[in-house]
Each structure stands twice: as C-alpha cells, then as structure tokens.
N, C-alpha and C positions, 0 to 999 in steps of 0.2 A: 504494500500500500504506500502511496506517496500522498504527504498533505502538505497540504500548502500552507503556512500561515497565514491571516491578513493582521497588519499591524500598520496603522495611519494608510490604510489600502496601499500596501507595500507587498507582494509574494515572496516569501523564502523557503529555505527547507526543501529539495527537490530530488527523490533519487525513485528508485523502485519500478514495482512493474505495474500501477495503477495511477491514476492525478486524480486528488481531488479538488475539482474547480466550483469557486463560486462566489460570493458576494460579501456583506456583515450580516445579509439578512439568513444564510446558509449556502449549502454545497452540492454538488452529485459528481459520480464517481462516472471517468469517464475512461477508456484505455490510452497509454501511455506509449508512444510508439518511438520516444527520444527524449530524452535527458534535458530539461532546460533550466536556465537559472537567470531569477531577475535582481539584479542588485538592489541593493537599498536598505537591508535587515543594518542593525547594529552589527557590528564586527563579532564574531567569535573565533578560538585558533581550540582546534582538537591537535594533540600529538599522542604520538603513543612510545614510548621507550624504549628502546631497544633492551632483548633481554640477557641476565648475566650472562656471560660464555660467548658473547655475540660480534665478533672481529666490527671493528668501525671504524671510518676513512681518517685518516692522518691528514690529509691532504685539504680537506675543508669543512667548518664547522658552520651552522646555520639556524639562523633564530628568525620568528615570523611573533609582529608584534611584542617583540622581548622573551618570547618562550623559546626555548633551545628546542631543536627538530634532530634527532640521531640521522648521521650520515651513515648508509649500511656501505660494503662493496660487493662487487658484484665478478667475480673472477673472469679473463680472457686468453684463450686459446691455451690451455693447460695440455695440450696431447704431446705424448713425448716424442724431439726430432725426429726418433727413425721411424715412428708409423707413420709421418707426413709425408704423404703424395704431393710432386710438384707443384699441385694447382692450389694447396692446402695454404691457410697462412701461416709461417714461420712464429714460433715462439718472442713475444717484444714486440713486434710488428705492429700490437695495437696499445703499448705503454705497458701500463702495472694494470692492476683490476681497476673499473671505474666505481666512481661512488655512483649514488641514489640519497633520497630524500621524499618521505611521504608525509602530509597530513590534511588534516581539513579544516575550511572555513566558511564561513561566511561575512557577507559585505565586504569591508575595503579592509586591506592589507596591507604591511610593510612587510617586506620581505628583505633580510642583509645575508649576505653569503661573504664569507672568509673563507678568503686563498691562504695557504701556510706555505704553499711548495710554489705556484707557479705564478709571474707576474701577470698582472691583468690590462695591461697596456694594450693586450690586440683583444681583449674579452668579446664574445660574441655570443647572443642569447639566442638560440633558434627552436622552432621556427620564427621566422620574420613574423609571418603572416599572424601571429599570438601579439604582435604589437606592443611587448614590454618596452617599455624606457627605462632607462637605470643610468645610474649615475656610479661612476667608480673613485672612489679615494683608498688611495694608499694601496692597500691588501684585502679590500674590501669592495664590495658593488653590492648597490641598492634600490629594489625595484617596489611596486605599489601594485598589488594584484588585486583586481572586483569580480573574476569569473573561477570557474575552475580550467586547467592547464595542464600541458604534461611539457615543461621545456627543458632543452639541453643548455647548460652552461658551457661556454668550451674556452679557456684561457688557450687551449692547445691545439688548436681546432679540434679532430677527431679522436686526439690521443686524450687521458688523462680527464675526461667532463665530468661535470655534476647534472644529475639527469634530476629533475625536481618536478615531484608527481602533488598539486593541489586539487584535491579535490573535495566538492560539496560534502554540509554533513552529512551522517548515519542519519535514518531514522528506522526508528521501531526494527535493530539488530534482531536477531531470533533469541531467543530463549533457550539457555541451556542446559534446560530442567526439562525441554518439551523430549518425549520420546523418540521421535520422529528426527530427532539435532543432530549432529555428530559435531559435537562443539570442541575446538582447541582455544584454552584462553592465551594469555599471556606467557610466553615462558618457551624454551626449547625441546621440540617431539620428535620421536624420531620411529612413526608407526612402519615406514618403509613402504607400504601398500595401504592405501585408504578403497573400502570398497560402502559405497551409497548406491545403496536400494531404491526403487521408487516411490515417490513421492518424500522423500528425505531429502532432507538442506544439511551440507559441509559449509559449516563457518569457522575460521578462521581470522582469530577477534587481532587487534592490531595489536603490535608489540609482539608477536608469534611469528617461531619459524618454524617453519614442519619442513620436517628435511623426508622427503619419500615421494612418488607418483599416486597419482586417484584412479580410480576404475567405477567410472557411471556404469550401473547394469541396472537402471531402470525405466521407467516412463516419470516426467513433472518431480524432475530435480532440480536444484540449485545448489551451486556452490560458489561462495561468498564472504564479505567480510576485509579486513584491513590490511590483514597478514599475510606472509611472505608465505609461497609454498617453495621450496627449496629442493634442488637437486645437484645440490655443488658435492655433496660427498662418492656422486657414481662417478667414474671414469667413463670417457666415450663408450656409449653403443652397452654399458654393464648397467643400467639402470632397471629397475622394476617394470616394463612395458614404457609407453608412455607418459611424460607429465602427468598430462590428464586424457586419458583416452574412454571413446564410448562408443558402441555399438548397435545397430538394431533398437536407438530407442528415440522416445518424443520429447516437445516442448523440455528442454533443457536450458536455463540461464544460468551463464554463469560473468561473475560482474565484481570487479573493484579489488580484486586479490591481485598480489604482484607474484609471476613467476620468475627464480635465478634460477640459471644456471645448470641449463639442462642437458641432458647425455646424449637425446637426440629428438626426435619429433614432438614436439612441446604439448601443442593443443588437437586432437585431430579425431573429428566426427566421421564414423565409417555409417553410411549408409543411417543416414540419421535425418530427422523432420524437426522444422521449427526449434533451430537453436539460435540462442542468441548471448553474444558474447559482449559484454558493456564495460567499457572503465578499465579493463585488465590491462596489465603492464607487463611485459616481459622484459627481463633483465637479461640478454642469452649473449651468446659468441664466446662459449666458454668450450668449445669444441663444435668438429664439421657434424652435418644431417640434424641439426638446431631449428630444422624450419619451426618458424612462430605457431601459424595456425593453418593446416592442411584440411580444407573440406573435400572429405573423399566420400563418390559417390552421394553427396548428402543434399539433400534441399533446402529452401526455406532457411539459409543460415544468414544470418546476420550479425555482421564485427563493427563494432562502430564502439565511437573515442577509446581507444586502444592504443599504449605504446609498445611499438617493436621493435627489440634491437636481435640482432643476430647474425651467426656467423653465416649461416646458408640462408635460403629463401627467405622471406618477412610472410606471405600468404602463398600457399600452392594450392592449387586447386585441382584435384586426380579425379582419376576414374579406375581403381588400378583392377575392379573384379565387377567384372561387367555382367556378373548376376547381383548386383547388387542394385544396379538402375544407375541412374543420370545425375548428373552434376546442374541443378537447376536452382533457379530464383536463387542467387547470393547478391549480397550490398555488404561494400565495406564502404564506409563513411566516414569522415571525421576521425582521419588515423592519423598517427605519426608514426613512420619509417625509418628503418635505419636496416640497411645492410650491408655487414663485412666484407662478405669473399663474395654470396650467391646473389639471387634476382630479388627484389622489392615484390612482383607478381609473377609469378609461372602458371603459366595454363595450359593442360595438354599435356604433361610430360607424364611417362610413365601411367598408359591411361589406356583403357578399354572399353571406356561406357560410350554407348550410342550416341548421347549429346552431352553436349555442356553448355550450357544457353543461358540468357536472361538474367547475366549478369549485370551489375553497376556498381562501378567505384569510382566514389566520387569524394571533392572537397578535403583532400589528403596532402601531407605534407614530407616530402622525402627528404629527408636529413644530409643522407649520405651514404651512394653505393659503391658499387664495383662494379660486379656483371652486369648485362644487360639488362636496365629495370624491366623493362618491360615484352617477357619474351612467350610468345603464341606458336605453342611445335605441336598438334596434332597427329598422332597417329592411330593405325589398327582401325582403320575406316571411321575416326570420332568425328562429329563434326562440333566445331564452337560456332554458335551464332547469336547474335541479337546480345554485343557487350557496348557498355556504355562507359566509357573512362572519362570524367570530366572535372575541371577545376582540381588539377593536381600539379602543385608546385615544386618542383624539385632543385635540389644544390648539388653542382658541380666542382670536382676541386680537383680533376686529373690524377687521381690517387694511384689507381692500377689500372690498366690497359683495360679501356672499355671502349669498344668499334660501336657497338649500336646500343642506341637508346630506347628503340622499338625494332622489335622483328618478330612480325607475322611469316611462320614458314613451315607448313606440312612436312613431318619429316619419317623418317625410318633408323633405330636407335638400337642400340644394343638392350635395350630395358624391354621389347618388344618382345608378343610372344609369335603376333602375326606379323609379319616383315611387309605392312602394307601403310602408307601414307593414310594422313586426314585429311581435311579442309577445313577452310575458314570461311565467314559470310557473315557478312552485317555489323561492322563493327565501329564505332564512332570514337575517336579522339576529339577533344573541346576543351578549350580554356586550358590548355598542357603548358606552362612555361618551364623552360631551362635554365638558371643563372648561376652566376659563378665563374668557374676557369673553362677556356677549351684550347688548351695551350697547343694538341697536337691535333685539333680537326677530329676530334674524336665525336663521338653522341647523335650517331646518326641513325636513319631509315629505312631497314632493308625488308620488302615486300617479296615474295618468293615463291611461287605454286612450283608443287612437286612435278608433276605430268597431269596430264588429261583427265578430267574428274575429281582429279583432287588439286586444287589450285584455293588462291585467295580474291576474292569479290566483297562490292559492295562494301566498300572503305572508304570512312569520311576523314579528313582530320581539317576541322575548323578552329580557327583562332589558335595557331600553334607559335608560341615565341621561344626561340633560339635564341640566350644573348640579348635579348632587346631587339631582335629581329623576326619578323615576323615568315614564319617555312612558309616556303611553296615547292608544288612540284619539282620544278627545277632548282632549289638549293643544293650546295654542296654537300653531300653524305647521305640524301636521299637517292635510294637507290630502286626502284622499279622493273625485276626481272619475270621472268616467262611467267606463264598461269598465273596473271594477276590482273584481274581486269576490274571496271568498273571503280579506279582510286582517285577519288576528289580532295583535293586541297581548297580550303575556304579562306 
C-alpha cells in the first residue's frame, strides 16, 4: 500500500504497489504503475548503520543533513590472473573496490561527501541528466537533493567513485512476526540459500547483509527492504544458483534491496509472468557472467529506477529453451547503467524462442561502457520485432576498443544449437544522444542481414546526436550492408 500524506495540501511519503489518492475531505485506492514523488514535506534523513564485522570505505565519509550515512564497498574483478581469458578485465584495471552509500528522505537535503584519498579538482557527478549542482571546497563537495536519485561520484572518472543510492521513505515495512515474512533485521547472515514460497515476502531491513542467493518457487512474492543481499564471499561461477533466480512463477516484485557482488547471473526470471523489479541497485563487476538482470523467456517484466553496474551485460534478454515460450512485453525505464567489459543491452544472444517482441526502453542513462551498448544478434530462426529504445543518454570516454555503438545483425554463434540465423523488424531509435570523447572514430552503426529471409527491416532512428551532431544516413561509422532494407534516418 502506498499513502500519500496531505499536509498544507503538500503529497509525501511515496513507495509501494498501490496510491492512495485524494483530497482533506478523503481518499481511494487507485493502482500504482510508477514510483512518484512531490516535494515539499518537511525534510526527514533515515540511515541505517552498517553492521559490526562490516568492511567500510576509507576513501570517503558522508553525512546528509549532519547524520553520518556508512560508506559500504563493493569488490572488482577479484578472478585470479590465470583463469582470465584475453577479452576478461585484468586485475587493477578498475582501481580498488568502489564505495556505495544508501538512505532515505524526504523534502530538501544537504548532502556533503568527503574525499580522504582522491582530489576533487576534476569531480564529476553523473548522471548529468539528475541535474545536481554542488559546490566543492577543499576535500569536500556539497550538493542539495528534493527527489530520490541513484548518482555516481567520480573524483576518478571510472576508477575509484562513490555511487550514492537516495531514496524515498519506507512505508508500512512488513512485519516480522507475520508468518508468511522471512525477515532478516539488522546484523550479519549468512543462510547461503534463501528459499520463498508463495505468497511470502523476503525482507531484508537496512543495516543487513545477507551474504547467500534466493530461490523464488512461488506465485505473488516479494522481496524487499533496505538491505544488502551479498555475494562477495563465492568465487566466480561457485555460488549457490543465482542471486536471485525464479522459475515457472507469477506476479513477482521485487524492489529497493541493493545487490554486491555477484558470482554470476544476478537477477534472472526463467519463463516467468508479471514481474516487476523497482528501486534495486546492483553493486557487480566483481567477476565475468555478472549480467544484472536477464529476462529469459519471461513476459510482462518490468525494471524501472534500477542501478546497474557490472562487469558483463547490465540487461540481457534470452530465449535460451524454446519450450519455454517468448520473450515479450518488457520496459526498462528510468535506469542507470554502467558496464565494465560487456553490453549495457543484448538481445538475441544465446536464444531459441520464436519471438522477442514489444519491447521498450526508454528514459535511461549510461554511465559508462565498453562493448557494444547496444547489440541485436538473432539467431535459430528468432525473430525480435516491435523495440522501442528512446531518450537514452549515454557517456563516452574511449576507455577500450568499442567499433559500434548499435549493431542490428542476425547471426550464427557457437552458443547455437541450430546453426540457422534470425531477423530483425520494427525497431525505433529516438532521442539517443552520444557525449563525451571519440578520440579514435569509434561509436558507430553497423546494420547487417545475414542472407535471404533472415535480414534486418523497418528501422527508424530519429533524432540521433553524435557529439553535438546530429547522424544521418550518410555519417561516418554508419555502416549499411546487405539484407537490410527499409533504414530511415530522421
């Protein structure tokens, strides 16, 4: 349930999976399809404390309104040199472990962050688009926050940030007396495997680290709450299944828990209805097959204001057992991005369902990639149609060798089990801009059908800025080859 307060006709207080809307004179309950917040309430600062036994960042200390916020970290690329394959990131390559920082508020905020280790002379708050102002003196920088946010600090650009998660208060937490709870309060746990039945809520109260993976096996779950679910203690690929994996089930939320540190595939709904992922944070790039959140085979999913950092993909979206059905209706929304080595989006890889369709991602902000953010490979006769990628900002800094920025291209893969190309059809780029470095002509276009039948059609890309420059067909790095037809520039 979410309530609204009124106070001098002011709304506050906004989370959950209901709104209740209405006047001084009363209310009705109405469905809640997106997270909103109106400023105006009296300030409030929730924090919650890190618990004993809990490593915390050296590198920067952080008070919100004069309360002191614990700096967690969050470990990177820990695999040892001789299991790294060339394409893997090298050990150092992304600093020391980054910090984080969570809590909650309401109305207007001071926020002061202290550097101990790194000068703040080039400091940069992103994303842009979040519009902080801050002022730096000394060792310090100081910002005034009225919404909830997920930003990166970065004294260092990519190496070494403070990733700073504000978000709205709790209301009406679950009850941990209720039968139906699987409640962790404050303090260090270490169940290894969490398993929620249906209709049961895993909450996870702030100031909590649960060091283990969850295993949904039911219908009309949630899992929730403040706290860190933790997987820094498995080594790559030795973890308990999944972060949090679930199968074969429905209407699942899960919303405002931070994941670290995970051994490989973080979030991932197999063959799953009506899920919806709100508020979660991942803290990953702590070794390779990290992807964030992989909707396999699953419908009806929904990720929206989520932060993603990780060493491989940030969203994939498979098909990988094509008795399992289609890859349909997904919306991410209101994300922010970050990837290490692999893609920001992968569609199509490693995939055997009949369609993947009716897709939208939209109003996202990309931090900072590598590989190709945005890449569409089709195979084993799948077709993707009917995607909508619009108003997504991304930062360029020439980090590692990135040739394309989009590549639509039906392909044939050693991951295959039929050795037969996809297609593509219907797909719209809008409002995409590029900024930052392109020091070697890199971040470009390449359009590609395989052979006859399996090609790419019916591709828009309107209002596309490169640099301050607006693409068109004929830019440099847009590339347009065989079985592609039907490709508009706006």
């Amino acid at each position: 349930m979410l309530i609204e307060r009124y106070e001098n006709n002011t709304i506050s207080m906004l989370s959950g999976d209901e709104r209740c809307r209405g006047t001084k004179k009363g209310f009705r309950i109405l469905p809640l399809l997106c997270c909103i917040w109106v400023s105006g309430a009296e300030a409030e600062v929730f924090t919650y404390p890190a618990p004993a036994g809990e490593p915390l960042s050296e590198r920067y200390s952080v008070d919100v309104d004069g309360k002191n916020v614990d700096v967690y970290l969050a470990p990177v690329t820990d695999v040892a040199p001789d299991r790294l394959e060339k394409w893997m990131l090298q050990p150092g390559t992304l600093g020391e472990a980054y910090s984080f920082a969570t809590f909650d508020f309401s109305g207007s905020v001071t926020v002061t962050v202290r550097s101990h280790k790194a000068d703040l002379k080039n400091v940069v708050i992103r994303p842009e688009s979040a519009g902080v102002k801050y002022k730096v003196k000394g060792d310090s920088i100081q910002f005034q926050l009225n919404q909830p946010c997920q930003l990166s600090i970065e004294p260092e650009g990519r190496l070494n940030p403070l990733l700073l998660f504000a978000n709205p208060p709790q209301v009406n937490p679950p009850d941990k007396d209720d039968p139906n709870v699987i409640y962790f309060g404050p303090g260090i746990h270490k169940p290894e495997r969490i398993r929620v039945g249906a209709g049961q809520t895993l909450y996870l109260a702030g100031g909590a680290v649960v060091k283990g993976g969850v295993e949904i096996a039911g219908d009309n779950v949630t899992v929730c709450g403040r706290g860190i679910l933790c997987g820094s203690d498995w080594p790559w690929r030795k973890g308990p299944g999944s972060m949090i994996r679930m199968r074969n089930v429905k209407n699942v939320n899960i919303r405002d828990i931070i994941l670290r540190g995970s051994w490989s595939w973080t979030i991932v709904p197999r063959n799953c209805d009506d899920v919806l992922i709100e508020n979660v944070k991942i803290c990953g790039s702590k070794c390779p097959n990290d992807d964030g959140i992989n909707p396999v085979n699953s419908r009806n999913v929904t990720i929206r204001n989520c932060f993603i950092r990780t060493d491989d993909d940030c969203i994939a979206m498979k098909g990988t057992n094509i008795e399992y059905g289609n890859v349909e209706n997904i919306l991410v929304e209101n994300c922010v991005l970050w990837g290490d080595r692999a893609r920001i989006f992968l569609l199509g890889h490693e995939s055997r369902a009949e369609y993947m369709r009716d897709i939208t991602i939209r109003n996202v902000d990309v931090l900072h990639f590598s590989m190709t953010p945005f890449l569409i490979e089709p195979g084993e006769e799948m077709a993707i149609e009917n995607v909508l990628i619009e108003n997504v900002r991304c930062y360029a800094e020439c980090w590692r060798e990135c040739r394309d920025f989009i590549r639509l291209q039906p392909v044939i893969n050693q991951y295959m089990k039929t050795q037969v190309p996809g297609r593509i059809s219907g797909m719209h780029f809008k409002n995409v801009t590029l900024d930052g470095k392109d020091e070697k002509g890199w971040y470009g276009i390449w359009i590609k059908g395989h052979s006859k039948g399996y090609g790419v059609s019916n591709v828009r890309f309107e209002n596309m800025s490169w640099f301050g420059e607006k693409l068109r067909k004929d830019s440099p790095g847009v590339r347009i080859e065989d079985n592609a037809d039907d490709i508009i520039f706006r």
